[in-house]
Residue frames relative to the residue before (quaternion, step in Angstrom):
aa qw qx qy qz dx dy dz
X 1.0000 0.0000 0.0000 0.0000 0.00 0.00 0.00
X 0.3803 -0.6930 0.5376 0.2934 3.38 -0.98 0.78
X 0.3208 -0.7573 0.5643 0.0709 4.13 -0.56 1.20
X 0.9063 0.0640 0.2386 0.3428 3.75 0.49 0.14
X 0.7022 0.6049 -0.1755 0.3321 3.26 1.09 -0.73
X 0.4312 -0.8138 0.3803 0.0845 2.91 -0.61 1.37
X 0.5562 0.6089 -0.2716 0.4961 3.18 1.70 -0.26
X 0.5454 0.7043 -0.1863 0.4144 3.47 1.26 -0.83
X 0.5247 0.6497 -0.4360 0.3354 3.81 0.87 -0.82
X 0.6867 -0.6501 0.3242 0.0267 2.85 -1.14 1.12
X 0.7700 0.2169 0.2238 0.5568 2.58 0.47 -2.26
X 0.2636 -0.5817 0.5668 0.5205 4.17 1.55 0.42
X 0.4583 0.4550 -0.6201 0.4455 4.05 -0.58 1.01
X 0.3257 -0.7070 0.6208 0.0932 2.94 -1.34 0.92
X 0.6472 0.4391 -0.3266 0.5307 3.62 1.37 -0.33
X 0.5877 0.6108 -0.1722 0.5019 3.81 1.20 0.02
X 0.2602 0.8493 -0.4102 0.2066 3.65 1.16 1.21
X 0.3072 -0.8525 0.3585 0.2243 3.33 -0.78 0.34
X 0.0016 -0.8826 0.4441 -0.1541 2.77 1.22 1.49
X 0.6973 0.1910 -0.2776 0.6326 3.84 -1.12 1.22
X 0.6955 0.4399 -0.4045 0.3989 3.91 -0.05 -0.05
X 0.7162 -0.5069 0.4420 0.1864 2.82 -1.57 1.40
X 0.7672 -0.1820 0.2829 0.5462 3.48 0.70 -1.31
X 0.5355 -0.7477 0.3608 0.1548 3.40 -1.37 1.18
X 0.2330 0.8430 -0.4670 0.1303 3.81 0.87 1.15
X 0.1995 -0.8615 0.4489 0.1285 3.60 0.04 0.48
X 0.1777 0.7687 -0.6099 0.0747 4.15 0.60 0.77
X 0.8755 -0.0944 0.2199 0.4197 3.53 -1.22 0.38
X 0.7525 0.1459 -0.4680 0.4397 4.19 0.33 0.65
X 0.9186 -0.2854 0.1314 0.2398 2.40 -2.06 0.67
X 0.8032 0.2761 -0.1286 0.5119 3.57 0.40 -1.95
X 0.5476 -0.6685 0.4564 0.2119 4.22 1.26 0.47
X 0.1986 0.8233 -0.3341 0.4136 3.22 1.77 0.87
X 0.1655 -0.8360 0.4499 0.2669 3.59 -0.65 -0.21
X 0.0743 -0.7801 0.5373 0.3119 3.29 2.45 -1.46
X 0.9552 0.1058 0.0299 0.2748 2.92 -0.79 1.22
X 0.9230 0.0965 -0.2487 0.2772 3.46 0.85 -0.07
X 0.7301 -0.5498 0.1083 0.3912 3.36 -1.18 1.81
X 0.6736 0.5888 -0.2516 0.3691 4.01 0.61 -1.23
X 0.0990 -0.7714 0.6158 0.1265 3.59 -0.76 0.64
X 0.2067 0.6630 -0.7193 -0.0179 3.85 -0.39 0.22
X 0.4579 -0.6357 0.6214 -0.0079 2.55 -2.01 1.35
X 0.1757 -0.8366 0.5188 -0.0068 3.84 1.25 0.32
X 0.7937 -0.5835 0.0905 0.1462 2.88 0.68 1.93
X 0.6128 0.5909 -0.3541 0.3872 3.36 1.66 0.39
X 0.6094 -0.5675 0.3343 0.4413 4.15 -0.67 -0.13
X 0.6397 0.4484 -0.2116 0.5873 3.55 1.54 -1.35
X 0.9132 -0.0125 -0.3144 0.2588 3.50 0.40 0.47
X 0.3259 0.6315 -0.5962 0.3736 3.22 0.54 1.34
X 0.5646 -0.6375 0.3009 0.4293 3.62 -1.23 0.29
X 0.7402 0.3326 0.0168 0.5841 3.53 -0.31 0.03
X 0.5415 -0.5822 0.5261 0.3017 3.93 1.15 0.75
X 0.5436 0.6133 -0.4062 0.4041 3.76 0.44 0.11
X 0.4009 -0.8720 0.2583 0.1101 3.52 -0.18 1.78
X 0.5604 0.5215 -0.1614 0.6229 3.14 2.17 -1.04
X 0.6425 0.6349 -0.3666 0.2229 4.04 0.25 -0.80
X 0.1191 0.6619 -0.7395 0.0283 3.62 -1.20 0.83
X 0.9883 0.0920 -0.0647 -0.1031 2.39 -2.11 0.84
X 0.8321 0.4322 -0.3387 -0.0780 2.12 -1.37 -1.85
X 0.8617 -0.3771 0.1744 0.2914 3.55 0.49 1.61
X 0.3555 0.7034 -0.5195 0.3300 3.55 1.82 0.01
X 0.4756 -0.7128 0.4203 0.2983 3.43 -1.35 0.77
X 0.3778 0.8082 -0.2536 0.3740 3.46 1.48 0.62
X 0.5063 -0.6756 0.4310 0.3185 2.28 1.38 -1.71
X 0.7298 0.5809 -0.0533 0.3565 2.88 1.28 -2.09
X 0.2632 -0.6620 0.6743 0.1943 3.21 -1.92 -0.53
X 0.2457 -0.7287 0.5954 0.2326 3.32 0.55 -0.34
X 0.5090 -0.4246 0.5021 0.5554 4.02 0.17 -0.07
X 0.5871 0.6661 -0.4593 -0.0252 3.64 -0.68 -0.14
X 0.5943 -0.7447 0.1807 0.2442 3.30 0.08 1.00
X 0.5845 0.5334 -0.2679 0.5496 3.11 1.14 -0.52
X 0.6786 0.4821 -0.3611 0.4203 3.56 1.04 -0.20
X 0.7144 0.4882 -0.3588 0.3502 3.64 1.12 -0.09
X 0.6073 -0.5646 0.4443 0.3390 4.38 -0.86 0.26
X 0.6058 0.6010 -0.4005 0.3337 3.36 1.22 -1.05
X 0.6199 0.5445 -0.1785 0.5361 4.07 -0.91 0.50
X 0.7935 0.2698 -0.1062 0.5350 3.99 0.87 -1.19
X 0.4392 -0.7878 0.3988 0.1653 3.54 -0.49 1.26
X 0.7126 0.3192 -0.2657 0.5654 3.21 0.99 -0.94
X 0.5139 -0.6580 0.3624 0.4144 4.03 0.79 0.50
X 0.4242 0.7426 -0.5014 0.1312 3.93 0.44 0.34
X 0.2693 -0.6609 0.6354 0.2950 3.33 -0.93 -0.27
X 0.8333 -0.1575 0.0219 0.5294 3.43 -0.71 1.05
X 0.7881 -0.5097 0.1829 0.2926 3.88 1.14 0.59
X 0.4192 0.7513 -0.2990 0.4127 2.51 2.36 -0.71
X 0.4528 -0.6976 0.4640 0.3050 3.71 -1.02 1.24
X 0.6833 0.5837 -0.2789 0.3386 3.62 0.75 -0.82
X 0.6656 0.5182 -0.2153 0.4921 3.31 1.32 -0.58
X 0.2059 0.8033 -0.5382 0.1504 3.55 0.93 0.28
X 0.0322 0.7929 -0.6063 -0.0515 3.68 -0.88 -0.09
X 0.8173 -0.1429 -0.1261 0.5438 3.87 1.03 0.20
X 0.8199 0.2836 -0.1309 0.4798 3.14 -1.32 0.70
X 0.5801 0.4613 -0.4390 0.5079 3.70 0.85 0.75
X 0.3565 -0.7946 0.4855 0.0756 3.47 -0.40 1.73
X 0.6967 0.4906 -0.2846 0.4393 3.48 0.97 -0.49
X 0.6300 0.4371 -0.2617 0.5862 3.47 1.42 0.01
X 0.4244 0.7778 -0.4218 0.1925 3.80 0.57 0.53
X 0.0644 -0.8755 0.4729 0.0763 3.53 -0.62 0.59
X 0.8580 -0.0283 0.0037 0.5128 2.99 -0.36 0.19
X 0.6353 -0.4415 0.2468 0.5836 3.54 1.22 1.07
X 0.6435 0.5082 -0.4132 0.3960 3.64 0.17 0.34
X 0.2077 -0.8309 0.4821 0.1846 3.69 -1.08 0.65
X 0.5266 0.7118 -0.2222 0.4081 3.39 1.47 0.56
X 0.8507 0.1399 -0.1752 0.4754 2.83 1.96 0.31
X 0.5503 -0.6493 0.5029 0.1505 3.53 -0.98 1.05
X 0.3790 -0.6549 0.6464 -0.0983 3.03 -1.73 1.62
X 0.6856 -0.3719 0.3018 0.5483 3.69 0.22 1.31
X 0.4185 -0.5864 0.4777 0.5028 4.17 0.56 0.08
X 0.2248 0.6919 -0.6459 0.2311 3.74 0.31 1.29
X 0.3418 -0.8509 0.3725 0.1430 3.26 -0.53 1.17
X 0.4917 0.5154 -0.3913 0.5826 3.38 1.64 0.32
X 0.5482 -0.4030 0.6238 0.3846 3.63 0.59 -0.35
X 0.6014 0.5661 -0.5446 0.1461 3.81 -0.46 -0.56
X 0.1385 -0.6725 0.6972 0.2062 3.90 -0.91 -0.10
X 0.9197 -0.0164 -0.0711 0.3859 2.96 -1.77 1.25
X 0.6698 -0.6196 0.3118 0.2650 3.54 0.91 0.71
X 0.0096 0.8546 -0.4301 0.2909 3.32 1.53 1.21
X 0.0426 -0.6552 0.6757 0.3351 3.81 -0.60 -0.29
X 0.8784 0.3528 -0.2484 0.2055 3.27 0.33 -0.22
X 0.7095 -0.5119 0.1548 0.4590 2.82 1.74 1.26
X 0.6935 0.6211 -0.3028 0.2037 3.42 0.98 -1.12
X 0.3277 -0.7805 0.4778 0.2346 3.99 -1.00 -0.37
X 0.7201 -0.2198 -0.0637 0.6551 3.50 0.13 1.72
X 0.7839 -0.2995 0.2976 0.4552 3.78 0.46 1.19
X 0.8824 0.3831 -0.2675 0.0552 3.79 0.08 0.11
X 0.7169 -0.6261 0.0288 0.3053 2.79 -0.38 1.36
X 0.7036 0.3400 -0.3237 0.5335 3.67 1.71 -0.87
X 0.5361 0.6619 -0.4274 0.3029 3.68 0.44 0.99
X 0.2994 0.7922 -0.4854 0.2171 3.46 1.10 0.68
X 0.3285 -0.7743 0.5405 -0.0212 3.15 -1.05 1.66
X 0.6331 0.5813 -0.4127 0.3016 3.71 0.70 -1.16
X 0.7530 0.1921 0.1701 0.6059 3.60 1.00 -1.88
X 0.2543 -0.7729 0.5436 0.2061 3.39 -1.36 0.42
X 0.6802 -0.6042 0.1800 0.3739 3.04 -0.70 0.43
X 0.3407 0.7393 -0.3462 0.4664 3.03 1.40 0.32
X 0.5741 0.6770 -0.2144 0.4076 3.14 0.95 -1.42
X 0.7954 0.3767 -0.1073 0.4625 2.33 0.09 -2.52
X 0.6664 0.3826 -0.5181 0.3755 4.21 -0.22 -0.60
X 0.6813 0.4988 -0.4363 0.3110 3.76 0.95 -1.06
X 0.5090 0.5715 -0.4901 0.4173 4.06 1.33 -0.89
X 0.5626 0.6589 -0.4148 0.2781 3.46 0.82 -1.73
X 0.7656 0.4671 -0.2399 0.3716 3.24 0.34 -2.11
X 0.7622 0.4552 -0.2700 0.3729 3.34 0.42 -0.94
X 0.5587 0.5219 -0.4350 0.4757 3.54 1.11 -0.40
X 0.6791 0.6206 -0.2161 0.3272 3.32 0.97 -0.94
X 0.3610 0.7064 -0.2337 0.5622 3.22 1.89 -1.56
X 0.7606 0.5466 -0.1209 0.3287 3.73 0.10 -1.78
X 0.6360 0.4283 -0.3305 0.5503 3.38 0.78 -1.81
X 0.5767 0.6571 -0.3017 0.3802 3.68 0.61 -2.00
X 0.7110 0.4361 -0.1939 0.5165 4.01 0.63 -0.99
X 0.7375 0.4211 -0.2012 0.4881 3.45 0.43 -0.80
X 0.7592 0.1542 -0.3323 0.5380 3.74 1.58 -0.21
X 0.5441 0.4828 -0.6151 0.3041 3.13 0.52 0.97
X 0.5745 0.4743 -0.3896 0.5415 3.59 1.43 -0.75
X 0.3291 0.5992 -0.4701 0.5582 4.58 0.97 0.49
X 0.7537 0.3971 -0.2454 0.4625 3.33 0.19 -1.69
X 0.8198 0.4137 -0.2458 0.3103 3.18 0.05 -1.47
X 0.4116 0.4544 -0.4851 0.6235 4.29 1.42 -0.25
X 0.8357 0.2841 -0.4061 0.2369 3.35 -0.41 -1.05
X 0.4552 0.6443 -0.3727 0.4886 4.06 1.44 -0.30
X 0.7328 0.3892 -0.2610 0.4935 3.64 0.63 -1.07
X 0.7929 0.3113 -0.2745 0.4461 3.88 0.95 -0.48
X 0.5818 0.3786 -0.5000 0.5179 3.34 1.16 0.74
X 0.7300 0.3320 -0.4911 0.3400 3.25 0.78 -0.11
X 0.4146 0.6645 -0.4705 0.4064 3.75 1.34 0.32
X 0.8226 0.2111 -0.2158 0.4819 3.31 0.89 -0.59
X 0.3061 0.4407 -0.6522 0.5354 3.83 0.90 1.13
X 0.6386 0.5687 -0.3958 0.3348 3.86 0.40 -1.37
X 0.7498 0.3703 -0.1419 0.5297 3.79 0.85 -1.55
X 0.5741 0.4796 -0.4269 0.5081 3.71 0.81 0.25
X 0.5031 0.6499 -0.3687 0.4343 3.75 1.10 -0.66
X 0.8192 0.4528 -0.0710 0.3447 2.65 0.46 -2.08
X 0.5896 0.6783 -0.2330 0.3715 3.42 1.71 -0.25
X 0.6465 0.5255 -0.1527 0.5316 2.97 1.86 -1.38
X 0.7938 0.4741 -0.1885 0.3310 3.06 1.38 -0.61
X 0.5975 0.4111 -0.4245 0.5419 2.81 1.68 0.31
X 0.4330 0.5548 -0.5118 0.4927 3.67 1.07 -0.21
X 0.7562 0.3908 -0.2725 0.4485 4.08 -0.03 -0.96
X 0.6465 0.4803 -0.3382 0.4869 3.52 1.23 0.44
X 0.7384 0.4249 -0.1316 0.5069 3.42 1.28 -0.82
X 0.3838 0.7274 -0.2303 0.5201 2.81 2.17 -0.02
X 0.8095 0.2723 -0.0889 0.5125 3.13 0.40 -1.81
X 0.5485 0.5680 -0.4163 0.4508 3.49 1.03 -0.11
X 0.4294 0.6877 -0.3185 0.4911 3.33 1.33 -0.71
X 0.8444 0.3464 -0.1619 0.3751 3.10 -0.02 -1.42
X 0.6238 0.5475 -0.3238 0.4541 3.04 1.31 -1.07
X 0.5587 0.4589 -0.4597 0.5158 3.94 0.79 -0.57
X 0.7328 0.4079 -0.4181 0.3491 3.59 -0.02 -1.24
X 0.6256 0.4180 -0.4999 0.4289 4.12 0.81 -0.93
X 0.7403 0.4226 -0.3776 0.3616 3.87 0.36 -0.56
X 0.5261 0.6392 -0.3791 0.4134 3.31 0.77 0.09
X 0.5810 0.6699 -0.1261 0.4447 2.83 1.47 -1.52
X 0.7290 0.3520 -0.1350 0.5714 3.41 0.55 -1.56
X 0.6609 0.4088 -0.4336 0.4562 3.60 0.24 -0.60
X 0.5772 0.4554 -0.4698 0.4885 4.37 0.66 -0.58
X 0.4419 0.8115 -0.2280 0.3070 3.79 1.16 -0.92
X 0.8098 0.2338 0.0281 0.5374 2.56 0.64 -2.14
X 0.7358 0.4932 -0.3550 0.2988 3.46 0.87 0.07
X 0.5359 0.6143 -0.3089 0.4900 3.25 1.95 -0.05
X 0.5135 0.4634 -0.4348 0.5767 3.56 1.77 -0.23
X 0.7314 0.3206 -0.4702 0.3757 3.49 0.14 -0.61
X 0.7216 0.3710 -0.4894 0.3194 3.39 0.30 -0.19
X 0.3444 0.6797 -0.4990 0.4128 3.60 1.15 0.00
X 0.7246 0.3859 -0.2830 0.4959 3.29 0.23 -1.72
X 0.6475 0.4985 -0.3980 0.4169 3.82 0.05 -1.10
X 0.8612 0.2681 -0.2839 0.3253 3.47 0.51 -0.84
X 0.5419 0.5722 -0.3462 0.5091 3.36 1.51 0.12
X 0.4539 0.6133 -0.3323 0.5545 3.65 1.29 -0.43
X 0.7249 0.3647 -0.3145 0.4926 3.86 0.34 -1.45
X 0.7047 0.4441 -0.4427 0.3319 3.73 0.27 -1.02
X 0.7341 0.3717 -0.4331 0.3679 3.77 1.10 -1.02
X 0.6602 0.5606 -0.3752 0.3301 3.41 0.80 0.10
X 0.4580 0.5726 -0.3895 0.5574 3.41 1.78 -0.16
X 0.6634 0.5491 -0.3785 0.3393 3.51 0.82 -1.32
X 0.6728 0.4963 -0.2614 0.4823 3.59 0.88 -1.37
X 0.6138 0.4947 -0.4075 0.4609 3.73 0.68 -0.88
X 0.6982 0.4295 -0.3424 0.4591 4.14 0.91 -0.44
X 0.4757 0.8019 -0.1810 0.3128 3.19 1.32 -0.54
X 0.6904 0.3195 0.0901 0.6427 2.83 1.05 -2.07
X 0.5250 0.4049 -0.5027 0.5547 3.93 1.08 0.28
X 0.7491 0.4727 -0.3642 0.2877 3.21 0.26 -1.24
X 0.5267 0.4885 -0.3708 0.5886 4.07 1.50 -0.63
């Protein structure tokens, strides 16, 4: 706990201590409190680091303090850690982002989340997405989309090829029915004519023999 110190102010206010608190984060209330959690980062200003000291976290002493020791400051470390420690990021860790910022740390959650959100968010609002950036999110979009977009055109295109398979096999039905048809008919008209033509010839053949039987009695009988 911080007893007094004048170095400690939060908010550069002297009427604005962080007296009783674990540590001197300041996110979005009023008195620049955190409640509760162990990490101080000082996000690079004079009025709230411990001791005016531009580079200095933390690391949850109940003091408050640093003591100068070196090992306690970011300045010097590329990937912003303090002794490596994931929770202590302070720049340029992507997995620790809040509210679009890369300078600060989420209890050393490694999704970024606050207070056990699934969705990443921070008291409910909506521009505070932590999991993915929007980057992300338009590239997942596109590509899901890319997908759906693929999958209905290759929809379209089965369902084109099997209607037009079956316009193709319905054709080919009528057209063989309107062949076996007319062949039909065509046997039954030649049948037809050929029974036709053989009852005339036998008409004639037998009307021929009688007038020639008739005359052959004719010319006996004279």
């Amino acid at each position: 706990m911080v007893r007094g110190w004048r170095d400690m102010i939060v908010t550069g206010r002297r009427d604005r201590t962080a007296t009783g608190r674990r540590d001197m984060i300041a996110r979005g209330r009023r008195d620049w409190t955190a409640r509760g959690r162990r990490d101080m980062i000082a996000r690079g200003k004079r009025d709230r680091t411990a001791r005016g000291r531009k580079d200095m976290i933390v690391r949850g002493r109940r003091d408050g303090t640093v003591r100068g020791r070196r090992d306690m400051t970011v300045r010097g470390k590329r990937d912003g850690t303090v002794r490596g420690w994931r929770d202590m990021t302070a720049r340029g860790r992507k997995d620790m982002i809040v509210r679009g910022r890369r300078d600060l740390t989420v209890r050393g959650r490694r999704d970024g989340t606050v207070g056990g959100r699934r969705d990443g968010t921070v008291r409910g609002r909506r521009d505070m997405i932590v999991r993915d950036s929007r980057d992300m999110i338009y590239e997942r979009q596109e590509k899901y989309d890319s997908e759906r977009q693929e999958r209905h055109g290759i929809e379209i295109h089965k369902r084109h090829d099997s209607e037009r398979q079956e316009r193709h096999d319905s054709e080919r039905q009528e057209k063989t029915d309107s062949e076996r048809q007319e062949s039909w008919e065509t046997e039954i008209q030649e049948r037809h004519d050929g029974d036709r033509q053989e009852r005339r010839d036998s008409e004639r053949k037998e009307r021929h023999n009688s007038e020639r039987q008739q005359r052959q009695n004719n010319e006996r009988k004279e």
